[in-house]
N, C-alpha and C positions, 0 to 999 in steps of 0.2 A: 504493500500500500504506500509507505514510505516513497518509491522508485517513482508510485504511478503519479504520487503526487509533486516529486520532483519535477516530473516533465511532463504535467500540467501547469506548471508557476515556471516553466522554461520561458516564457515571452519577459516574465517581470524580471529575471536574470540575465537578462541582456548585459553585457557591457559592465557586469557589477562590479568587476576588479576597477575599472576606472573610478571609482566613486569613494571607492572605500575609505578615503581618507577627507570626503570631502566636509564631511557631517560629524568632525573630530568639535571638540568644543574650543573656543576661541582660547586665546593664552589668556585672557584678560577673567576663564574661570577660574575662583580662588580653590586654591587647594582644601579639599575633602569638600567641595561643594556636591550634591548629589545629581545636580542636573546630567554634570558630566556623565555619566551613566545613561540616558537617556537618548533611545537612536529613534524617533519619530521617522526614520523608513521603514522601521517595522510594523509588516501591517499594510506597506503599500503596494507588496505585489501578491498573486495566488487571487481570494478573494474578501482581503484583509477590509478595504475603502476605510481606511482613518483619513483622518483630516490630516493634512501636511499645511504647517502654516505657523504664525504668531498667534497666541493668545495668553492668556491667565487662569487660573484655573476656575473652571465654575464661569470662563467669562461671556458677556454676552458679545461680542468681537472674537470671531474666528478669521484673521485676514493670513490669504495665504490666494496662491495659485491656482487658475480653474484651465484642466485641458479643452482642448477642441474636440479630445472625444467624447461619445457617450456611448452607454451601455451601462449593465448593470456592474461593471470592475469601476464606473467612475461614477459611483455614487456618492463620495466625498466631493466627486470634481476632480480629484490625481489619483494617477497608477501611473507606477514606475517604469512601465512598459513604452511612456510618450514622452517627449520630448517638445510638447508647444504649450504656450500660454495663451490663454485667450483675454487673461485681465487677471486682477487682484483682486477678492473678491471680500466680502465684509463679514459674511455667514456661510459657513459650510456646516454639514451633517458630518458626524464621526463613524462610522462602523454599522449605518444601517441598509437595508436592502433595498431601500428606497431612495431615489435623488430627491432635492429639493433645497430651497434655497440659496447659494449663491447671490446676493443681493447686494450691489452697488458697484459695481465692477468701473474697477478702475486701469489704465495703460497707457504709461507715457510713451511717447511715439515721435518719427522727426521726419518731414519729406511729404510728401502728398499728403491730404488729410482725408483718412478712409475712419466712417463709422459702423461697419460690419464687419465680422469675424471672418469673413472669408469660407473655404472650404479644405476638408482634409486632403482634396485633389488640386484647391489651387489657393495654396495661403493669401500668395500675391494679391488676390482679390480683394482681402481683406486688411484687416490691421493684426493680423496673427502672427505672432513674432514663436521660432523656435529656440531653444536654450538646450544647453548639457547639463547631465547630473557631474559632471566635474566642477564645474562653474556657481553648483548649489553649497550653501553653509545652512543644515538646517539643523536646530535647538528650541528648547522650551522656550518661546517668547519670543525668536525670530527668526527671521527668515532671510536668507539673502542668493541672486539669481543675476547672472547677464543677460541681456534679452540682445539676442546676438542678430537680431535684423537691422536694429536701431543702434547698437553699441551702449547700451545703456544701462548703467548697474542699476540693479533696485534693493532697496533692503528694508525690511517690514518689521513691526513691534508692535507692541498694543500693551494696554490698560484692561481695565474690565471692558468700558464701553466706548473705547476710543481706537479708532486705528492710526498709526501712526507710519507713513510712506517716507523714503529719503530717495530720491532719484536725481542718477548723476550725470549727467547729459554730455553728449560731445558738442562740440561747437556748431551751432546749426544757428540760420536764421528761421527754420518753419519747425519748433522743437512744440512738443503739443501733449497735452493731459487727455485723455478722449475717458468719458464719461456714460457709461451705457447702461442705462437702466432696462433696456430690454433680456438683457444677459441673464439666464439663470441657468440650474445645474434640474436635469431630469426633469422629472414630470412640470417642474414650475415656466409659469408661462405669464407674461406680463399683463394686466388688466388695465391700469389706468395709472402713469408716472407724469412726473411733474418736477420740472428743474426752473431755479432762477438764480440771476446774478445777483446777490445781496449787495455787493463793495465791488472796489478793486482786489478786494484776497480773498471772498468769500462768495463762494454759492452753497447753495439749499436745495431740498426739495424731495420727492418720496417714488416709494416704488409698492404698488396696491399689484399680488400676484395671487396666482391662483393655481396649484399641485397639490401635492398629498396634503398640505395647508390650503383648503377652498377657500382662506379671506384672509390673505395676511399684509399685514402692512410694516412697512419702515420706512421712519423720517431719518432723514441725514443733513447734514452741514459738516461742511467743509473746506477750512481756511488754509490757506496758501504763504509759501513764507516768501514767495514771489509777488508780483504783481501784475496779475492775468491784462497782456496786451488787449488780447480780443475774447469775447465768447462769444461763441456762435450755435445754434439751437439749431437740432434737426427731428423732423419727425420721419421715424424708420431710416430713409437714405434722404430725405428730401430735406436741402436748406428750408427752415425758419426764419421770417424777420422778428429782429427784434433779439432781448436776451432774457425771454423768459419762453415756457414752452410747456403745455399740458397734452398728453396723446397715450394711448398705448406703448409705442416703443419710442421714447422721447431717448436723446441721444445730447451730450453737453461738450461739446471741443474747446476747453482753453487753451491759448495758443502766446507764445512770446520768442524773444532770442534768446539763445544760449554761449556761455562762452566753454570751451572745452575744461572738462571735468568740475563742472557748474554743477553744487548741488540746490537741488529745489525740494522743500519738504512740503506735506500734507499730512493736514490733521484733520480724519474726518470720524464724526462722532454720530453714532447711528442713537436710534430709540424709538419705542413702540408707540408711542406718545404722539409725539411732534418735532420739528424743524429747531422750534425753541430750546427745549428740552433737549437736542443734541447736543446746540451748542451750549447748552448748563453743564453737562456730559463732560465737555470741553477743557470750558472754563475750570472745573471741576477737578476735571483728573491728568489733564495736561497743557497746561497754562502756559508753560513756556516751549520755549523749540531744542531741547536739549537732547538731541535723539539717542546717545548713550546713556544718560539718565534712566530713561524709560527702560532701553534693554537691560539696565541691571535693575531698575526696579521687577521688572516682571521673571529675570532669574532669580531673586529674592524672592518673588511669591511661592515660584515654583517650590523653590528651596524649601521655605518653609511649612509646605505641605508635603513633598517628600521628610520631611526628616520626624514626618509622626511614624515614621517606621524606618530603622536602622538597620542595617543586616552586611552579615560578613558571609562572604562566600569565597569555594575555593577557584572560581576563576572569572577575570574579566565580562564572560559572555554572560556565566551567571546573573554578575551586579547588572548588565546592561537588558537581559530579559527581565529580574525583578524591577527596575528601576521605569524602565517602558509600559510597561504592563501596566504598573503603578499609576504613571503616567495619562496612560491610555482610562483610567477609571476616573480621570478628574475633567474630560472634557463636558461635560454635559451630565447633567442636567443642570445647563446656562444662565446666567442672572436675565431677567425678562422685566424690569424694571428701570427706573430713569433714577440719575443720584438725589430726586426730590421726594422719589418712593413712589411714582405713579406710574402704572402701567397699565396696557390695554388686556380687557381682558373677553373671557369667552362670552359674556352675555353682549358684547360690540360697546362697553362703554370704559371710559377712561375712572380707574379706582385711584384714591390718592395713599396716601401713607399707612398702612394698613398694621404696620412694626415687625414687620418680616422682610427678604429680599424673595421678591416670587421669581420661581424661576419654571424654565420651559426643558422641550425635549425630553417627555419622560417613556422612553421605550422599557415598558413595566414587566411586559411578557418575558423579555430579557432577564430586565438587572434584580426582578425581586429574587431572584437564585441567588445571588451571589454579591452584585456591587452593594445594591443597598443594606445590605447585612454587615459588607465590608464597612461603610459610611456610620452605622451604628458604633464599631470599633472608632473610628480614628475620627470624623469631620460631626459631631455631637451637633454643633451648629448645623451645618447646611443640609444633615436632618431634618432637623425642625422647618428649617427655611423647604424643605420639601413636602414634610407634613403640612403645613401652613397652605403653601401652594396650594395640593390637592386638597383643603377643603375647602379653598378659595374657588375651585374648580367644581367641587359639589353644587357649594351656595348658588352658583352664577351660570351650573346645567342641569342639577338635578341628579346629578350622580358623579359618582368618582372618574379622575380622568382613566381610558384604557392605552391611548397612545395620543400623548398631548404633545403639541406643536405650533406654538408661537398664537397662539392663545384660540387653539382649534383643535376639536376630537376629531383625529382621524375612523376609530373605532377599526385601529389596526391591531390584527390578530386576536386571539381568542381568551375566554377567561376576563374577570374583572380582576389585572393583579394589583390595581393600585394597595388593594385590600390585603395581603401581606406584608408589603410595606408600613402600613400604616398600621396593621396588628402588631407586626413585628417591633417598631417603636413603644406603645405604649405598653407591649407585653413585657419591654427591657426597662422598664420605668421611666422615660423619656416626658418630660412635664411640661414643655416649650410649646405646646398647644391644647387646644378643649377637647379632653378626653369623650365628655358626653357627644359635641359635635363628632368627634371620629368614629363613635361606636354608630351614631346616626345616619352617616354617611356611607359607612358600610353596610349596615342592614336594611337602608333603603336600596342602594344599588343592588344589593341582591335580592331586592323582592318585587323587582321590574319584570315586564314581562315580554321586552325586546332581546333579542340575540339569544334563543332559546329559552332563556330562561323561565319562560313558563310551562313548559315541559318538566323542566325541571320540578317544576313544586308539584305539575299535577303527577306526572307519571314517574317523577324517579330517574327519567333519562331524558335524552334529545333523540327522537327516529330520527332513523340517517336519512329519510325521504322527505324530513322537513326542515334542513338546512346544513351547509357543506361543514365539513370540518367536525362534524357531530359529536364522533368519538372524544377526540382532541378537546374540543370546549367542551365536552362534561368531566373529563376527568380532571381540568384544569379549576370547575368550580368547584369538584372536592376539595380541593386543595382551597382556597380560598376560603369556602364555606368552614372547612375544620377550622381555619384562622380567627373568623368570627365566632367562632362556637369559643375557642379561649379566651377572646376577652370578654364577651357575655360570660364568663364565668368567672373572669377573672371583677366585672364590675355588681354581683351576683344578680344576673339576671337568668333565673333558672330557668324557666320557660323557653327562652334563645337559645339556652347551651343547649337541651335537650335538641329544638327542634333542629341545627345548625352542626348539630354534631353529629346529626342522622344524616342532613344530607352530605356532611363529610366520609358517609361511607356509599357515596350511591357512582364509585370508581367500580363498585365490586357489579354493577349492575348493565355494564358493558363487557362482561368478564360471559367468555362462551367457553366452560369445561372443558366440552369436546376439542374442542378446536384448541382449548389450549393458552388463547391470547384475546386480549377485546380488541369487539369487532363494531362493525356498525350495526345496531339492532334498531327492525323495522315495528316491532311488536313484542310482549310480552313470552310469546313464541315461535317468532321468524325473525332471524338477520338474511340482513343481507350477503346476496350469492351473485357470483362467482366472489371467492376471498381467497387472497393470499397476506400472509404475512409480511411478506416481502416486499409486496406492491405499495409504491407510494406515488400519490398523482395528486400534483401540485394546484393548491387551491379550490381543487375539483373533488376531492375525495373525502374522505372521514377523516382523513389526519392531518393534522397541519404540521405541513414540512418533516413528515417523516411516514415511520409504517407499523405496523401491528407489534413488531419484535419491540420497537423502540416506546411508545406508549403503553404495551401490558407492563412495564414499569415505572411509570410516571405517578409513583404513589409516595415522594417525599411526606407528606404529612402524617402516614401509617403503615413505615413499611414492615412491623410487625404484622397489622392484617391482612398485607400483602403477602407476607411469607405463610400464611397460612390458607388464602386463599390457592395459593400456588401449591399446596399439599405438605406443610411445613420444611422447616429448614432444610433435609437432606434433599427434597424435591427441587428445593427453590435454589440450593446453590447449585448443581445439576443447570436449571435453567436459567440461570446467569452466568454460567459457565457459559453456556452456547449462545446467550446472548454478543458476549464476545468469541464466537467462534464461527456460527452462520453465517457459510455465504449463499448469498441467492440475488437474483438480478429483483433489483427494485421495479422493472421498468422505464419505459420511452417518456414516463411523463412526470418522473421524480427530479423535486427541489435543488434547487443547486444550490442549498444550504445544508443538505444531507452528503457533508464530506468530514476528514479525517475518521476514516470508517476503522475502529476494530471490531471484525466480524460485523454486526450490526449496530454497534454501537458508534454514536456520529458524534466527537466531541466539538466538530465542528456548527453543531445546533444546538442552544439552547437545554429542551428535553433531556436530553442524555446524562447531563452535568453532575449531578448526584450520582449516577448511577456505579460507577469503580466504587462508591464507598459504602454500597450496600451490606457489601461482605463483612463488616464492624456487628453488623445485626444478627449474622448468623455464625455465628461463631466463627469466622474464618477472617478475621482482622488484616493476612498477611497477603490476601487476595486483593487486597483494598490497596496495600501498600506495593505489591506488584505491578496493576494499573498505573497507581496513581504518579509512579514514577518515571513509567514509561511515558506516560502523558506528558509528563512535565519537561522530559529528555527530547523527546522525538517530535511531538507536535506545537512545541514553540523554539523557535529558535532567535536569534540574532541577525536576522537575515533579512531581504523584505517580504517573501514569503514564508516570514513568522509564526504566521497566523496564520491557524489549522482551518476555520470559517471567516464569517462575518465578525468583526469585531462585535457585533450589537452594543454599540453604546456602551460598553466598557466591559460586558460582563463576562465576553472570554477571557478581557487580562483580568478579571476580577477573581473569575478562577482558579487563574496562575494564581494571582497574590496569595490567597490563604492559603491555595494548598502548597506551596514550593514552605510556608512558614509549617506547615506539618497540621492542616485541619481544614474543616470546609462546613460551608451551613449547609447540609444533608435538608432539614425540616427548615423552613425562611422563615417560620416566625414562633421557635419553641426555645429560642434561648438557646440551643445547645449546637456545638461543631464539635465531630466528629473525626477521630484524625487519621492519617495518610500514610505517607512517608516525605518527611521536609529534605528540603534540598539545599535550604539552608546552614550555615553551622551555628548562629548567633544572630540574634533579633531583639532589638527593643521597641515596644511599643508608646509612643506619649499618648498619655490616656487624658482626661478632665481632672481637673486637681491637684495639677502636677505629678500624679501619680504615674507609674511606667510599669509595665509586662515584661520582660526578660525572658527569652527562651535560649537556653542553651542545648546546642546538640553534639553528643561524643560522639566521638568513633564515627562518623557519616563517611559517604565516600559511596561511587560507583556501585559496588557490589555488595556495600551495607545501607541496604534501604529497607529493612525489616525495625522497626521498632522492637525494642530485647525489655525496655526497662524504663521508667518514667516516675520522676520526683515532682511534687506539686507544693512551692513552699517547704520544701526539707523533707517532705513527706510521701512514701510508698504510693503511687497513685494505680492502678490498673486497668482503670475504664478505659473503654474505647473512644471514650468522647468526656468533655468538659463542660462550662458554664459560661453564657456571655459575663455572671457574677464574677466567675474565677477570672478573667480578663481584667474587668471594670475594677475591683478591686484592688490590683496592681501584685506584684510578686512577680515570682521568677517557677519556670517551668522548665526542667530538665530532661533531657529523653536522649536513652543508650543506645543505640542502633546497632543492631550485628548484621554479618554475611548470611544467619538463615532465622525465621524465626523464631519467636521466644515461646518458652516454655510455661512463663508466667503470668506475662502482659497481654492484656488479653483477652483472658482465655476464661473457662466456666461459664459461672455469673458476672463479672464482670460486664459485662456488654449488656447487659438487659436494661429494657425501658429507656430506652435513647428516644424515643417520643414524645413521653409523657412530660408534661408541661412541669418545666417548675413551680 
């Protein structure tokens, strides 16, 4: 599989020795800063689509590069595979399946003045300029590139909501900024933009777009450290009089002379708000023009968010996988607010200061496995500021977000996960928002009766003949549903937990004996036929993004009654053995997010993620730590097809992160992770209160990935799993690893009740 996937990511390996050195971190990083660690090309080839670019973490400014290709590998807008620019762009998406976005594209330019992109058969046509990965320097917070048709360096930075452009020009009398508000990345497509010249240094104006966001808007402003000779306003290709311009594809050329390696900076400050309100943005977060300033301010931030986790490893590529990874879990979900606290929100109106930072991009289906579990550990803040969000999201639709997007429910993918998230918080004691609102918010969204859901309450399941994906969304609301069932229990409302905790068992009601695996079921005593386990057919079938093998496991929230629905332990590790050992053709019309296959198992989709650590459950711990190592070896690397899938919004590197530290949130919102095999040797974690985690690990190494032996605060520990308590509390955890496993650690009882709620 390894092989197949080598030369499947052959096009994004192009050329890669040329580069290698080009994305080293500048001299001007200080020593033991952690960014240096960090290779933001990981993830840009295979079918990784991270963002490549300047931002801050969590910031609502992603400026970086958009190619002239499209397809589903340039859903970020880059893959390593191309070689042009088609502009700089303001917002890109990190790691989803979907394009969208790209917003305010900017490209200085010298010689004719062209306000289209051209084509991939004839650049010329356009203003499409090509560059080399030799000629890139990219790092956390910036970006720098030649645009080798104009001779022009560029080099990019950013704030939270500010981008920040330095362009160094050759000597030209026709040197020119071109300004395209028609530009977006995938399915986004322009509806109504508007540009005007404020001054001599500043223009304004918005771009109203409409893609997998059906009504998104951004204002921008944009001040110049030049003094724009002319502006000139086109609509699509056709000059405008005048210097103000309202159309569909409105287009803005500032134009001046240049003297040879003349730099000219832009500061343009985006916001969901208003034109004002950017330039608040501005004024705000970068008031003057000191553009090395900015880039070590935004190394600083970086920094400072990398070093709530420390770790020592025994080589280079290690630090730069955990470090990236790490990385990769802080792009998003993005500040979606103005620095006065007002932001646009889903009901179409403008909210003022609410005392949280709301922010967007919540791919939930994703990250509630893993990043927001991780985020509970280390960012306790931007938690809350997530919690906050989504119930800002309730109030303003009536239900919890499912896939939120610049203040728009896509109602992408299946499941309502905001509702782990938001259990998982207040189940770990998290007090940063109104518990009674989140208990509300969840048990209204689960008592709708759009997106099957009323299948659900009447009959127990969704018939697969009365909407796609059937299997997949009911087993997704078990999970869910158990979620609310704990904190109704946990706030005692007995009645909830009762009824909530029944439908957390109605996984088992897709479950066909015979067959073995759930299926699609049309009736209480007919599934659907023809079935194969193998088969997966994308979009159009019972399972989303995968196939029978991979969903009769999808029972994080119980997978004790999983192991007994399956015929107890000896049956079920049997059939998790062959879970990673089946081969079978999926089929012509399976996902192309069902990759890094062992046997059937896809680490490269979401689904699967838990599933190497089931083995902790059934007495077989070192099963767990077999996988979990190979995974960690084999299906990330340092490379730029790093990454085994889609990055989804953080939660593949999110995966890395806990488990390379030696654990993983098996269950998203019971409090307890479950451990592996770390690939670590030494961790500390900065917890709230100054308090820190320390994991030490002996003996590690290649061929000792078996856990032998484990100290918890100076003390004999055995379970196969821990406490988010034992975390938050702070102490140090010790774990002996040997060549085969142990005899002690374990093993028996030890392992039992790894569900059951704290």
């Amino acid at each position: 599989m390894k092989k197949q996937l080598c030369l499947a990511g052959l096009l994004a390996l192009v050329n890669l020795n040329s580069f290698g050195q080009s994305h080293k971190p500048a001299a001007t990083t200080k020593v033991g800063s952690l960014t240096q660690y960090v290779d933001p090309y990981i993830g840009t080839g295979f079918h990784g689509h991270v963002f490549v670019g300047a931002s801050v973490p969590f910031g609502a400014v992603q400026l970086g590069p958009t190619n002239i290709s499209q397809g589903w590998d340039w859903c970020s807008g880059y893959h390593i595979s191309d070689s042009t620019i088609v502009g700089f762009q303001h917002t890109h998406l990190s790691g989803t399946g979907i394009g969208d976005l790209g917003d305010i594209s900017f490209l200085p330019t010298t010689g004719p003045v062209k306000v289209t992109k051209g084509t991939i058969k004839d650049l010329q046509s356009g203003y499409t300029s090509i560059f080399s990965h030799k000629d890139e320097v990219v790092r956390p917070g910036y970006y720098k590139v030649k645009l080798k048709r104009y001779d022009i360096g560029v080099e990019l930075t950013s704030s939270t909501r500010v981008g920040m452009h330095k362009y160094i020009f050759p000597a030209s009398n026709d040197a020119h900024i071109v300004i395209d508000l028609q530009e977006g990345i995938g399915w986004d497509r322009p509806m109504e933009t508007y540009i005007t010249q404020v001054d001599k240094n500043t223009v304004s104006g918005y771009r109203f777009s409409k893609g997998w966001a059906v009504d998104q808007r951004i204002y921008f402003t944009a001040v110049f450290s030049k003094p724009i000779k002319t502006f000139a306003v086109y609509d699509s290709t056709a000059t405008a009089s005048g210097t103000e311009l309202k159309g569909r594809k409105v287009k803005g050329v500032i134009s001046f002379s240049t003297t040879k390696g003349e730099v000219v900076y832009a500061k343009v400050g985006i916001s969901p708000v208003s034109s004002a309100n950017a330039m608040l943005n501005i004024k705000s977060e970068i008031p003057g023009w000191d553009f090395n300033k900015i880039v070590a301010d935004a190394d600083k931030a970086w920094n400072n968010q990398l070093q709530k986790i420390t770790i020592k490893a025994d080589s280079l590529s290690q630090m730069k996988k955990f470090y990236t990874a790490f990385y990769h879990t802080m792009i998003a979900p993005s500040v979606f607010n103005d620095v006065n606290g007002e932001y646009w929100g889903t009901d179409k109106k403008v909210h003022k200061n609410q005392g949280f930072n709301n922010v967007t991009t919540f791919s939930l289906w994703d990250t509630y496995r893993a990043n927001n579990p991780l985020s509970t550990i280390v960012h306790p803040e931007h938690t809350n500021d997530m919690i906050n969000s989504m119930l800002a999201i309730y109030q303003q639709q009536g239900s919890l977000p499912v896939w939120h997007l610049m203040a728009n429910e896509t109602n992408c993918m299946v499941g309502y996960s905001a509702v782990p998230v938001v259990a998982d918080a207040l189940l770990k004691g998290y007090k940063g928002f109104d518990a009674n609102l989140a208990y509300e918010a969840m048990k209204t969204t689960a008592m709708e009766d759009a997106r099957g859901i009323k299948y659900v309450k009447k009959l127990g399941y969704i018939p697969a003949d009365s909407s796609r994906e059937s299997v997949s969304m009911g087993m997704e609301y078990a999970i869910d549903d158990w979620c609310i069932a704990q904190v109704a229990k946990k706030l005692g409302k007995a009645d909830d937990y009762a009824y909530f905790s029944k439908r957390g068992q109605y996984y088992k009601n897709y479950y066909d004996p015979k067959a073995g695996f759930v299926r699609g079921r049309l009736s209480e005593t007919t599934w659907r036929t023809p079935y194969s386990p193998f088969i997966s057919i994308h979009e159009h079938g019972d399972f989303t993004e995968g196939n029978g093998w991979q969903y009769t496991f999808l029972v994080p929230q119980d997978v004790e009654g999983l192991i007994n629905m399956l015929g107890g332990k000896d049956k079920f590790n049997i059939k998790l053995d062959s879970l990673f050992i089946a081969q079978g053709d999926m089929g012509k019309f399976k996902s192309p997010d069902v990759s890094g296959l062992i046997g059937q198992y896809a680490h490269g989709n979401e689904p699967s993620h838990p599933m190497s650590y089931f083995y902790a459950y059934s007495g077989q711990p070192w099963k767990t730590a077999e996988k979990v190592r190979y995974i960690l070896d084999d299906f990330y690397t340092d490379k730029p097809d790093g990454i085994i899938g889609n990055e989804d919004v953080g939660q593949m590197s999110a995966w890395y992160v806990l488990s390379a530290l030696g654990f993983y949130s098996v269950n998203p919102a019971n409090g307890m992770y479950v451990f592996g095999s770390p690939v670590i040797n030494e961790a500390t974690l900065k917890l709230q209160g100054n308090k820190t985690f320390h994991i030490v690990v002996k003996n590690n190494g290649p061929q000792n990935k078996y856990i032998n032996a484990m100290q918890l605060n100076g003390k004999t520990y055995n379970k196969t799993w821990f406490t988010h308590q034992d975390i938050t509390n702070g102490g140090e955890l010790v774990i002996t690893m040997g060549s085969k496993p142990g005899t002690v650690w374990g093993v028996g009882e030890a392992n039992k009740a790894i569900s059951v709620q704290n």
